[in-house]
Residue, then its C-alpha position, 0 to 999 in steps of 0.5 A: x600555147x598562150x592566149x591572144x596573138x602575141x607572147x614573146x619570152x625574150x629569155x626563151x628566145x636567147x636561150x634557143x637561138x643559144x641552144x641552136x648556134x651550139x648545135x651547129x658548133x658541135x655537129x660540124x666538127x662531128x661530121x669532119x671527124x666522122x669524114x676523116x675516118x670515113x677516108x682513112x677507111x677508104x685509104x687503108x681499111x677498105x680500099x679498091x682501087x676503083x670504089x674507093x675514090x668514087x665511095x670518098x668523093x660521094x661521101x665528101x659531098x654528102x658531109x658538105x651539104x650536111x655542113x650546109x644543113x647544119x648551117x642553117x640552123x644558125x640562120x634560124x637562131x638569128x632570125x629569132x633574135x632578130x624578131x625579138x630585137x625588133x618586138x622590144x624596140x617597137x615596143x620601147x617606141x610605143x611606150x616612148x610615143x605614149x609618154x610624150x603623147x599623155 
């Protein structure tokens, strides 16, 4: 952990928020795929007449809120991004006014 209260590696940050928004584009078409197979198991592999559209509806609506979940992340990666812009711009300010202060 760095020493004082602020230490920014803009590079890291990009590099996260990347690593972040990647995640999300490669789990949610794995949560789809495993959705599908999930209902084709319930249409043909596994089916009772009852169980079935009951066990098809639980399990799309657990894929839904895992999408949702997963979303989220994104919302971190930008968030991220986003104190980053803001640090480089108020420091490019501070720099700025210092210049035409000196």
């Amino acid at each position: 952990m760095p020493a004082g209260n602020i230490n920014l590696d803009y590079n890291e940050i990009q590099r996260v928020s990347g690593v972040m928004n990647q995640a999300v584009n490669d789990i949610n078409p794995l949560l789809l795929s495993t959705k599908s197979s999930v209902e084709g198991l319930l249409d043909n592999g596994m089916f009772m007449q009852q169980s079935s559209p009951a066990l098809k509806e639980s399990y799309n609506n657990l894929t839904a809120s895992l999408q949702k979940a997963v979303e989220s992340i994104n919302s971190f990666a930008n968030q991220f991004n986003q104190i980053k812009n803001n640090i480089e711009k108020m420091d490019a300010d501070i720099a700025a006014g210092t210049k035409k202060a000196g």
